[in-house]
C-alpha positions as CSV (number, residue, x, y, z in Angstrom):
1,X,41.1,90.8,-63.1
2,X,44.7,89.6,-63.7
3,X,45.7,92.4,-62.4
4,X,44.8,91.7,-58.9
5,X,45.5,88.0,-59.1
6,X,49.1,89.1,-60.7
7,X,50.4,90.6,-57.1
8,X,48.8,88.0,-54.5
9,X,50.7,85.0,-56.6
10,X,53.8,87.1,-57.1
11,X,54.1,87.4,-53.1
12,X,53.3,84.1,-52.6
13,X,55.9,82.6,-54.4
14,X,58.2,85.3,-53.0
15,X,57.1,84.1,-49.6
16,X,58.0,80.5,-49.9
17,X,60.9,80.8,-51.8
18,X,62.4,82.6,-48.6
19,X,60.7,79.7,-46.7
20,X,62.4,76.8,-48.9
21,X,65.9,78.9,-49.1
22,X,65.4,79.3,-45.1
23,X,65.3,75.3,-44.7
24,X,68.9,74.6,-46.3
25,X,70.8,78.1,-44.8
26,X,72.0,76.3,-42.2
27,X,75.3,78.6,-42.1
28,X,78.8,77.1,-41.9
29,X,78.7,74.4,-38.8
30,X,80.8,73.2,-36.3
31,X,80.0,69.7,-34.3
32,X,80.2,69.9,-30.9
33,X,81.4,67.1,-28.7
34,X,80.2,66.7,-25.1
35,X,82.9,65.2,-22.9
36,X,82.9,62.9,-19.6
37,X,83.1,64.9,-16.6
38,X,83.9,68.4,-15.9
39,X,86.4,70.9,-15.1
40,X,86.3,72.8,-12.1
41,X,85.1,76.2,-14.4
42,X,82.7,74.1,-15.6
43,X,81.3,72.7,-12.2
44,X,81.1,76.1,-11.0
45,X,78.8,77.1,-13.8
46,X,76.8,73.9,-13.1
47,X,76.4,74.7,-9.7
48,X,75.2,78.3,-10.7
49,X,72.8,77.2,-13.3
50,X,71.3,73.3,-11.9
51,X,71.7,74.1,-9.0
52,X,67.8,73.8,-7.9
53,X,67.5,71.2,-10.4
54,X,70.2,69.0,-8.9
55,X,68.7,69.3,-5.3
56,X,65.6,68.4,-6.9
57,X,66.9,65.1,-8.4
58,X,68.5,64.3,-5.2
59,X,65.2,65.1,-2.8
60,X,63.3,63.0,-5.2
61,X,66.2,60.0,-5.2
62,X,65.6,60.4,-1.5
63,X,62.1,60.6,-0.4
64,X,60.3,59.0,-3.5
65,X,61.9,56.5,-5.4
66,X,64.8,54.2,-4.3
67,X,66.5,55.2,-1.2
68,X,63.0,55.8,0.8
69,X,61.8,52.2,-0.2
70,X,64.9,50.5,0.7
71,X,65.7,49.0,-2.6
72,X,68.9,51.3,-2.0
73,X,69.1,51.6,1.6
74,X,72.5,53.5,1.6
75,X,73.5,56.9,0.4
76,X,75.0,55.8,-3.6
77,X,73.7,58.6,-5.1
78,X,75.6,59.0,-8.9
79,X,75.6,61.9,-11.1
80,X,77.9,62.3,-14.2
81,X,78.0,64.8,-16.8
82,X,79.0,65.2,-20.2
83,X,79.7,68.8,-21.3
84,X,81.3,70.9,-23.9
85,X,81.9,74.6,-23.0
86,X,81.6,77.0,-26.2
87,X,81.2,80.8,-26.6
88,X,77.5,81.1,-28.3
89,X,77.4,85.0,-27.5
90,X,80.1,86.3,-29.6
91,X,82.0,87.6,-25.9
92,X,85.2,85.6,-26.0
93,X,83.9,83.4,-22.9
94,X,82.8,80.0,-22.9
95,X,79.2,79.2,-22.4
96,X,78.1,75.5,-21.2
97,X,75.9,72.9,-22.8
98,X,75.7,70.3,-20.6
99,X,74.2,66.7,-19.7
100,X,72.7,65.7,-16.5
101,X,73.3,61.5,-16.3
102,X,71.7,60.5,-13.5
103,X,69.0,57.0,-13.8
104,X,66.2,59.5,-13.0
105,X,66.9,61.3,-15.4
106,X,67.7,59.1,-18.0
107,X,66.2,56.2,-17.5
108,X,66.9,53.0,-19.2
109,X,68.1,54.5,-22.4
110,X,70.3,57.6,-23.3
111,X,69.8,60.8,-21.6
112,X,67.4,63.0,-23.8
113,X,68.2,66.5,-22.1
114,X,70.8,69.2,-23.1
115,X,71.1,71.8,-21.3
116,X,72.3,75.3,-22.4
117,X,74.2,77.7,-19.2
118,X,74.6,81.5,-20.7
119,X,76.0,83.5,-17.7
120,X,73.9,81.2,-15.4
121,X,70.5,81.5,-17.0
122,X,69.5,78.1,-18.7
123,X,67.4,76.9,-21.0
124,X,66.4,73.2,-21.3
125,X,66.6,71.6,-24.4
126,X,64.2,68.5,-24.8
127,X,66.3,66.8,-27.7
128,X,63.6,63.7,-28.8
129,X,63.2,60.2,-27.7
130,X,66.4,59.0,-28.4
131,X,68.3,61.9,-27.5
132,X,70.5,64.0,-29.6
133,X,73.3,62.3,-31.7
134,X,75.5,65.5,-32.8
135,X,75.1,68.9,-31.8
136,X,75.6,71.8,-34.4
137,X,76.5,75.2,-33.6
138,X,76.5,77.5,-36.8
139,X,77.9,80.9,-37.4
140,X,74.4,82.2,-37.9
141,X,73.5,84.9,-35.0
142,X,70.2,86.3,-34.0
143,X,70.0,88.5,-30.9
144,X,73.6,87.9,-30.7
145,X,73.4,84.2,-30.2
146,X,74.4,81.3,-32.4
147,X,72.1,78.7,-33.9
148,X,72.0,75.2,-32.3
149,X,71.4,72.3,-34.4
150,X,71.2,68.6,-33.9
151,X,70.5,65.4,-34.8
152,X,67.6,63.0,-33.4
153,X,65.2,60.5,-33.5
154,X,67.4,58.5,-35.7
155,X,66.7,54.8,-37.6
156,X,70.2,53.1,-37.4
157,X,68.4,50.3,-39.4
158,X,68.7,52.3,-42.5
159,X,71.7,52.4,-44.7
160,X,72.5,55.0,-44.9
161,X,71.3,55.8,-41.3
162,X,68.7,58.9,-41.3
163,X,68.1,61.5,-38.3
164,X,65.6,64.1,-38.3
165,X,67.5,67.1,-37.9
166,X,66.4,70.2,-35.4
167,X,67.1,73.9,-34.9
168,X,67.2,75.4,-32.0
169,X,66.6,79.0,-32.9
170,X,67.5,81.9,-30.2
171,X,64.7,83.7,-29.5
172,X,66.5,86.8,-27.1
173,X,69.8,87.1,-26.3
174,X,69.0,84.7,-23.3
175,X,66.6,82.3,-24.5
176,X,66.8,79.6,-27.2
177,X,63.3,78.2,-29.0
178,X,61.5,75.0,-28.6
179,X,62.9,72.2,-31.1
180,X,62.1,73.0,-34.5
181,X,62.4,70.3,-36.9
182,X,64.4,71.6,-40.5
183,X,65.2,68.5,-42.4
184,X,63.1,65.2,-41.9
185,X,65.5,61.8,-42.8
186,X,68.4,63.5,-43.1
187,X,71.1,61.1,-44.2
188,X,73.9,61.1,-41.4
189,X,77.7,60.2,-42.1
């Protein structure tokens, strides 16, 4: 009988082991600092890859919120962006994460959306309520892309201030996961 038990509990604790080692292996990281405006490499990349989402920001500006109502009634239509270009394919050429600013987007408080432009293609990256603080990108590789990590959903009224801190784990060599929380109340410098 202990016999049979002896193999289920050794693989068990095998298991999470991996699980709990998995959690801290984080690799070595870099932070990543997105910058006002862009550079003219950069614009064309955001042309390429928001470019249907930008016209659809501005059609909605137009014909459903202020302009069409006349609490606007001229053409002031703003969008700024915040961007950092980085090479998360191991190719030698930059890649784009990037911030959309517009008050559609963000609303009253910071903008929660990060964007990620690989050759074009892009993935949205829904960063939490409060958007994300610092942005991570480790040496780690899977499918030949680099781990994303960042902070959110942080409680400045701590001291030391806490974040819960996310992975962003690449799924194919074009596509990045959903938000996956790895570190709950993580103290932040």
């Amino acid at each position: 009988m202990i016999k049979y038990l002896i193999n289920p509990v050794i693989c068990l604790i095998l298991s999470l082991n991996s699980v709990f080692a998995l959690e801290k292996d984080y690799g070595n990281l870099t932070e990543i600092t997105l910058k006002k405006g862009l550079n003219e490499k950069q614009a064309r990349e955001v042309v390429i890859g928001l470019e249907t989402e930008l016209m659809d920001l501005f059609n909605f500006w137009l014909t459903e919120s202020h302009f069409v109502f006349g609490t606007e009634p001229h053409l002031n239509f703003n969008v700024d962006f915040s961007a950092a270009s980085v090479d998360l394919d191991n190719d030698n050429i930059k890649d784009l994460l990037v911030r959309v600013e517009h008050e559609n987007v963000c609303g009253a408080g910071d903008c929660l959306e990060v964007d990620i432009l690989l050759g074009g293609d892009i993935v949205g990256i829904k960063a939490g309520s409060f958007g994300p603080r610092k942005i991570y990108i480790s040496d780690k590789t899977k499918h030949g892309l680099k781990y994303i990590y960042y902070e959110a959903v942080c409680i400045p009224k701590f001291k030391p201030e806490v974040c819960n801190f996310y992975m962003l784990e690449p799924t194919s060599s074009e596509k990045y996961s959903q938000a996956i929380l790895v570190e709950k109340g993580r103290e932040v410098e």
